[in-house]
C-alpha positions as CSV (number, residue, x, y, z in Angstrom):
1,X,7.2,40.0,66.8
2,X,7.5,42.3,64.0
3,X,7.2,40.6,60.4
4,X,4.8,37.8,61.5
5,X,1.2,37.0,61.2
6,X,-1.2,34.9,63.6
7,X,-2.2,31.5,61.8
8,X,-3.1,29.7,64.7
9,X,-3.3,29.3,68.6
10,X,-3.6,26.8,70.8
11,X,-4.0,26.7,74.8
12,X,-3.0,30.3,74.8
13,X,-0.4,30.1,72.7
14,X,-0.2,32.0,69.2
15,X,1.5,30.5,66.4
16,X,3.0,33.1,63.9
17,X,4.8,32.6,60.3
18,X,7.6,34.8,59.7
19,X,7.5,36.8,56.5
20,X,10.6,35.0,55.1
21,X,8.1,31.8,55.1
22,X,7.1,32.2,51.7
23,X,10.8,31.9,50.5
24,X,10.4,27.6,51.4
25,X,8.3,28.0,47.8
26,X,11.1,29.4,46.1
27,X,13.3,26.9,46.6
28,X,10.6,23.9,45.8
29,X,10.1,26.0,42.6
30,X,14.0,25.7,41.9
31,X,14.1,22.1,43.7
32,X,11.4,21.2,41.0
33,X,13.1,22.6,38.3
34,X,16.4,20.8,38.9
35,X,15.1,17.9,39.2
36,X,12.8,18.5,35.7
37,X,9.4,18.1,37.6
38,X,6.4,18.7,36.6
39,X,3.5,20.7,38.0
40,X,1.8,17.6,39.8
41,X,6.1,16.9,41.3
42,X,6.5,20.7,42.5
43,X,3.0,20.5,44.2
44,X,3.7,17.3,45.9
45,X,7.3,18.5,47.2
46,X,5.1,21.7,48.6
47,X,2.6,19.7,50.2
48,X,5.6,17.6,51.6
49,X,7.2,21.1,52.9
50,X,3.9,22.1,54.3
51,X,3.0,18.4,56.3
52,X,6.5,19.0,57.4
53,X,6.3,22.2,59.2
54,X,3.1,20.7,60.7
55,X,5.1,18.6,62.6
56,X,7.4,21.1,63.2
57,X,4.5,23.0,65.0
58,X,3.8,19.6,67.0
59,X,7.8,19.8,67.9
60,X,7.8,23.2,69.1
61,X,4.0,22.3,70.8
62,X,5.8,19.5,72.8
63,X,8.5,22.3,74.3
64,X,5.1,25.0,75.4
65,X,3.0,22.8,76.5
66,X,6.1,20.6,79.0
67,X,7.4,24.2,79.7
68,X,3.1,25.6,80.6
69,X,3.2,22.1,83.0
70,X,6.4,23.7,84.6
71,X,4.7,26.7,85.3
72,X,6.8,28.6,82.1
73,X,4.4,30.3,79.6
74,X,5.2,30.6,76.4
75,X,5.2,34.0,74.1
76,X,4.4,32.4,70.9
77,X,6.0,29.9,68.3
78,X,7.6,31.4,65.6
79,X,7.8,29.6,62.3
80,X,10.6,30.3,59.6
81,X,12.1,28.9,56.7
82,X,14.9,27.2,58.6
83,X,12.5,26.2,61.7
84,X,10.5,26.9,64.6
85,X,11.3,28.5,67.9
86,X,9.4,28.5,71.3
87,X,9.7,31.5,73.0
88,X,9.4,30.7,76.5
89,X,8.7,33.7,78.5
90,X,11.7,32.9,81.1
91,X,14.1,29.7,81.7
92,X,13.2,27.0,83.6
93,X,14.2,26.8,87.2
94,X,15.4,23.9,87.6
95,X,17.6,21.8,85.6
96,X,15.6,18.7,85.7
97,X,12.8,21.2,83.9
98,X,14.7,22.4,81.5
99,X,15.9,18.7,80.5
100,X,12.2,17.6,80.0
101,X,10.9,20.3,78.5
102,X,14.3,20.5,75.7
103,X,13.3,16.7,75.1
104,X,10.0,16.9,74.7
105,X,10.4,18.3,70.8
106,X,12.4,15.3,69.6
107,X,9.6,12.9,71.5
108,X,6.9,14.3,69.6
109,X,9.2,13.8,66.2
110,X,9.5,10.1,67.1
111,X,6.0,9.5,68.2
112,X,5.3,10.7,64.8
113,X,7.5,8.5,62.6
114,X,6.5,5.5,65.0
115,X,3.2,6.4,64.5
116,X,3.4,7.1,60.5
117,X,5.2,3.9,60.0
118,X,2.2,1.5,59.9
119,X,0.5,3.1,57.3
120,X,3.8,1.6,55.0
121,X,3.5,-1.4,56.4
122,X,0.0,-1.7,55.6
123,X,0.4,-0.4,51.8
124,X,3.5,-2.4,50.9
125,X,4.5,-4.4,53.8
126,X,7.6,-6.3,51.5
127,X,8.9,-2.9,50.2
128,X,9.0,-0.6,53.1
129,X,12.4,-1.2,55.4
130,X,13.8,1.3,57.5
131,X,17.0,0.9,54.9
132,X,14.7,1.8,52.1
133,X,13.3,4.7,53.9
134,X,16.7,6.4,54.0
135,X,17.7,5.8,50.5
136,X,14.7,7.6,49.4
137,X,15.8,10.1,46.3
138,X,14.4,12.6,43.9
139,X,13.6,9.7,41.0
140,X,11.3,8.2,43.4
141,X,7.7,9.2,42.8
142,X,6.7,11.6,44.7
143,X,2.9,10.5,46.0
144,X,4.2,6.7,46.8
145,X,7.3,8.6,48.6
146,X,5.1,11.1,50.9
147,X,4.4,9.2,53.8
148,X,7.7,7.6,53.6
149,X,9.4,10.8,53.3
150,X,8.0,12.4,56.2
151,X,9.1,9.9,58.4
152,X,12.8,9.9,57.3
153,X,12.2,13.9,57.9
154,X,10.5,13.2,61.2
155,X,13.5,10.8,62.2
156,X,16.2,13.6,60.8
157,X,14.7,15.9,62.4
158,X,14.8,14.5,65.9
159,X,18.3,13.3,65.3
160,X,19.7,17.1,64.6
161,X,17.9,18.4,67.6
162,X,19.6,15.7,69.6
163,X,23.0,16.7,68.9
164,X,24.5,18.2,72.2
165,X,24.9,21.7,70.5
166,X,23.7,24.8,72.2
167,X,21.1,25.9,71.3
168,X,19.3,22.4,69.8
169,X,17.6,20.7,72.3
170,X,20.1,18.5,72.3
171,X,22.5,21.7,73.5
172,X,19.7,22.7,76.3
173,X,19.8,18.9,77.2
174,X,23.6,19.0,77.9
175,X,23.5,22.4,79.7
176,X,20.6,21.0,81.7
177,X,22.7,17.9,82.7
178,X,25.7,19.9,83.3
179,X,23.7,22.5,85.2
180,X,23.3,20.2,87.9
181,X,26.9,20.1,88.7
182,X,28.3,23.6,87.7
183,X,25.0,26.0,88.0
184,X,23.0,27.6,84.8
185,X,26.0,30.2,84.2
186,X,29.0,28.3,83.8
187,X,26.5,25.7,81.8
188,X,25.7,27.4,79.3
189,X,29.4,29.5,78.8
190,X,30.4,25.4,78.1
191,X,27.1,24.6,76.1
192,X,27.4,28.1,73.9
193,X,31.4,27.2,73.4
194,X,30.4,23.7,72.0
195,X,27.3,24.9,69.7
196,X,29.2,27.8,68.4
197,X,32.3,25.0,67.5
198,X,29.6,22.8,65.9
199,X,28.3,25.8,63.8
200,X,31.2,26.7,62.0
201,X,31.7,23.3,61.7
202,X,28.7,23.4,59.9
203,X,29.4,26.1,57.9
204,X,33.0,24.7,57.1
205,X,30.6,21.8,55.5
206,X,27.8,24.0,53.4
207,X,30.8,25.9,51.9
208,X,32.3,23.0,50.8
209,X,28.9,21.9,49.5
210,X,28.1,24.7,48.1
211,X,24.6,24.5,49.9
212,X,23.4,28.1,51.1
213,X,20.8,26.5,53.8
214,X,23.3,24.8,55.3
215,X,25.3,27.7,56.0
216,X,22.2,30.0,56.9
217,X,21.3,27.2,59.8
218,X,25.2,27.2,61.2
219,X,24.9,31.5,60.8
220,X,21.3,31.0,62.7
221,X,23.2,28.5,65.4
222,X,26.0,30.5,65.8
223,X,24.5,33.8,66.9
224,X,21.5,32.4,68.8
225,X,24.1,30.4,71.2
226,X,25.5,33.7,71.8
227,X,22.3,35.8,72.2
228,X,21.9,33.1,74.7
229,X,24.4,33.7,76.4
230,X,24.1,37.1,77.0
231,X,20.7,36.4,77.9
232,X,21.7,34.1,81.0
233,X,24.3,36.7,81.6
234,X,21.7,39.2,81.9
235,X,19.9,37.5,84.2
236,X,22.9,36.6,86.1
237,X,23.2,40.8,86.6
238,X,19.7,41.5,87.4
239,X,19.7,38.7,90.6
240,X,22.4,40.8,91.9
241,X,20.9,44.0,92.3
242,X,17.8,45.5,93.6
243,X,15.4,48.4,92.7
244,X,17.4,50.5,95.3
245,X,20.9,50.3,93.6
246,X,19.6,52.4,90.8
247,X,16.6,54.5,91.2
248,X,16.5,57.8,90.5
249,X,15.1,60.0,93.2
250,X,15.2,63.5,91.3
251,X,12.7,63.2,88.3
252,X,11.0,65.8,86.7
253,X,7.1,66.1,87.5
254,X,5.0,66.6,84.3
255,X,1.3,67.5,85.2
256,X,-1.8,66.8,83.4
257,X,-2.5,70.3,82.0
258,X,0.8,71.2,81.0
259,X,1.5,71.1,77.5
260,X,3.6,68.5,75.5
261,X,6.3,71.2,74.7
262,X,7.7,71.0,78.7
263,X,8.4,66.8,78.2
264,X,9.6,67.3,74.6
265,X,12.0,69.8,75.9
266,X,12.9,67.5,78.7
267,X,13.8,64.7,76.6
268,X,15.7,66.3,74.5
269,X,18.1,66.7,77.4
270,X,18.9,63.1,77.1
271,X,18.0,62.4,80.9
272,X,14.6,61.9,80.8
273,X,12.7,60.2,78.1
274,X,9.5,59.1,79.7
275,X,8.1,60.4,82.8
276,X,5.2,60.0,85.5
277,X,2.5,62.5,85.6
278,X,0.5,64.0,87.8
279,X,-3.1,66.0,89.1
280,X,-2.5,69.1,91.3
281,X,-2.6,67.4,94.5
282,X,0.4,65.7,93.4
283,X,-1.0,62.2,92.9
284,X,0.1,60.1,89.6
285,X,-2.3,59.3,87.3
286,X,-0.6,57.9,84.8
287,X,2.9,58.0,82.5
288,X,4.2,59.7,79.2
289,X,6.2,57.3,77.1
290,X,8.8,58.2,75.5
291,X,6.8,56.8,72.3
292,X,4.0,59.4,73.3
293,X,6.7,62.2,73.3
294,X,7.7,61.0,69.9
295,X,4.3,60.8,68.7
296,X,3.7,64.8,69.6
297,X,6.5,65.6,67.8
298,X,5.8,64.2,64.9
299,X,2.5,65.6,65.0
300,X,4.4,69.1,65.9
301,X,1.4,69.2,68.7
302,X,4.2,70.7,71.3
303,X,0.8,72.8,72.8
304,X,-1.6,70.1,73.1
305,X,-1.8,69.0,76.7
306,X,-0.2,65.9,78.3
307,X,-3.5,64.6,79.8
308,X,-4.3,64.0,75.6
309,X,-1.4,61.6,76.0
310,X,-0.9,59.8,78.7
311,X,-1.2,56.4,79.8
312,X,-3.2,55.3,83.0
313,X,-1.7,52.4,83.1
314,X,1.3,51.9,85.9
315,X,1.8,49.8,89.2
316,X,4.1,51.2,92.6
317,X,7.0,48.9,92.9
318,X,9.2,48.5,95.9
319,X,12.8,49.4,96.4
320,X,13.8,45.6,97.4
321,X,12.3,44.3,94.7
322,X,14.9,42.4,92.4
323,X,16.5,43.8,88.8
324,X,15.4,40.8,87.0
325,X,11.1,40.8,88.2
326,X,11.1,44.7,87.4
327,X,13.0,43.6,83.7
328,X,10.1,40.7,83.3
329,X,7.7,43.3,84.5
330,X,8.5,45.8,81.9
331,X,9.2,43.9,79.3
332,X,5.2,41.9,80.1
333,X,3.7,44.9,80.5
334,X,5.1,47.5,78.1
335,X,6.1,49.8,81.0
336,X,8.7,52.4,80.1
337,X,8.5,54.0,83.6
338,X,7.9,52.8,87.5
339,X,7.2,54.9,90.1
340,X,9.3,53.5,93.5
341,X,6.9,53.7,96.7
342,X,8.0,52.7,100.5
343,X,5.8,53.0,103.4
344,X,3.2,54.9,101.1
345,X,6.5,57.8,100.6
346,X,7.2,58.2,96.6
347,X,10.9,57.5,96.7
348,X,11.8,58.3,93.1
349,X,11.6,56.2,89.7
350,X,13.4,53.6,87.5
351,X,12.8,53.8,83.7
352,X,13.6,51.3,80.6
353,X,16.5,53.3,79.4
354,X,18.1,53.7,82.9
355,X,17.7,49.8,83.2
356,X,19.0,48.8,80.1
357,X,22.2,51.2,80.7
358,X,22.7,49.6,84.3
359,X,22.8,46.3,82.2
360,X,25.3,47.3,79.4
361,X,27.2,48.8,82.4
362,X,27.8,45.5,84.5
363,X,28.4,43.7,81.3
364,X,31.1,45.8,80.4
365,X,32.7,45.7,83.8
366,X,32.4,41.8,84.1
């Protein structure tokens, strides 16, 4: 994902931090100078932030590695000032599945607070209620506070995830349960309707607050219940269809020795934007992407040859093969362009742009 840098992996699974990361330390800066801390106040709020969005790495942990025991990989993790996300690679199948593995976050949450919650007892046993805990405020000091504090977070944290709004875990819960009854379409048109109501619900509250994070995190709700369900929608489309519906069987043939000037004039046409290529006895050996066509123009190499270009990399797909494995396919592997094969005949092709038109298409007309 673009903006982000590695800072760890685990069992496969890369964790990045999104550039807007560093903003958190803004606002501990201006939480610290509201509240008139000091240096040794600001840096104790930060460490807070920080042991914070460990366990927020542990949360999103708990979805990958339920989701990996399902059989779903995961992407990556992607950190950010209002959260993490697992990116699983595709949904769950079943609706059992998707119930465990939307749970599994607020577990962890818990098992931490439970967990944390003897080291109190152990400290100050007569002091440390679970009433105390949540009265915690800024005029407390901030290293007695820190292990207190990240329980009430931990415990806060599980709680918002738990309400039944798409798309919390508490919204995947609901559409998993519901699912079951009415199938992972309508589901999640009823989960998206209620998590979209409960962010400008939210949003109704931060403007009246005044508090900016509030409303980002009802904007960020919003709009990621609806990218959902477009998503499911897509998916939805693609089981429909086959390979067959929408290949192209009249593509142009770009051979190794040609130069770049014949697929740069090509797509400019607008038809074709990447394209399969081939030796003289007519066998591919390997794609032009359209990023490779863009790449010789920019250079303004329209007389170097294709073969300089090029990209062995490609597999033969069949014409019954479903919409939504060549989309998974393509999106996995980077392919822009698939030759279609039957019976060892070259039928034709299907590229991204073609796909991703077909898409738009049947949305439009749904």
């Amino acid at each position: 994902m673009k903006g982000t840098i590695n800072i760890l992996q685990y069992s496969g699974i890369p964790v990045r931090l999104h550039w807007s990361f560093g903003l958190i330390f803004l606002w501990v800066f201006y939480v610290g100078q509201h509240w008139n801390m000091g240096i040794e106040g600001m840096l104790w709020i930060g460490s807070l932030v920080i042991a914070l969005f460990l366990c927020v790495i542990l949360h999103e942990f708990g979805h990958a590695l339920t989701a990996k025991h399902f059989g779903v990989k995961t992407k990556d993790i992607i950190l950010s000032p209002i959260g993490g996300v697992a990116r699983l690679e595709s949904l769950p199948q079943k609706p059992i599945q998707e119930f465990y593995i939307a749970a599994a976050g607020p577990l962890v949450n818990l098992g931490i607070a439970v967990a944390l919650y003897p080291i109190i007892l152990i400290v100050s046993p007569s002091h440390w209620t679970l009433s105390t805990l949540l009265k915690l405020g800024p005029e407390a000091n901030p290293a007695l506070i820190f292990i207190p504090s990240l329980i009430v977070l931990n415990l806060g944290l599980a709680l918002f995830n738990l309400v039944p709004a798409f798309p919390l875990d508490g919204g995947r819960i609901f559409r998993a349960l519901l699912s079951i009854r009415m199938g992972k379409f309508r589901a999640t048109k009823t989960a998206t309707i209620v998590g979209q109501g409960f962010a400008i619900l939210l949003a109704l509250v931060g403007l009246y607050l005044g508090n900016f994070f509030t409303i980002a995190i009802s904007l960020f709700l919003y709009f990621s219940a609806r990218q959902e369900m477009q998503y499911v929608q897509v998916q939805k489309i693609l089981t429909s269809f086959t390979v067959k519906d929408i290949y192209r069987s009249h593509f142009k043939k770009i051979y190794a020795q040609d130069p770049m000037q014949l697929a740069i004039t090509e797509s400019q046409k607008g038809v074709e934007r990447s394209f399969l290529v081939f030796n003289l006895a007519d066998e591919i050996i390997g794609v032009l992407h359209e990023e490779f066509v863009l790449e010789a123009i920019k250079e303004k190499a329209p007389e170097r040859l294709t073969i300089d270009y090029l990209s062995p990399k490609f597999e033969y797909i069949d014409p019954a093969d479903s919409l939504k494995t060549i989309l998974e396919k393509m999106q996995k592997e980077g392919y822009s362009i698939l030759p279609i094969r039957s019976e060892g005949k070259l039928l034709g092709v299907l590229d991204r742009n073609g796909l991703y038109n077909f898409i738009e298409l049947q949305r439009k007309i749904r």
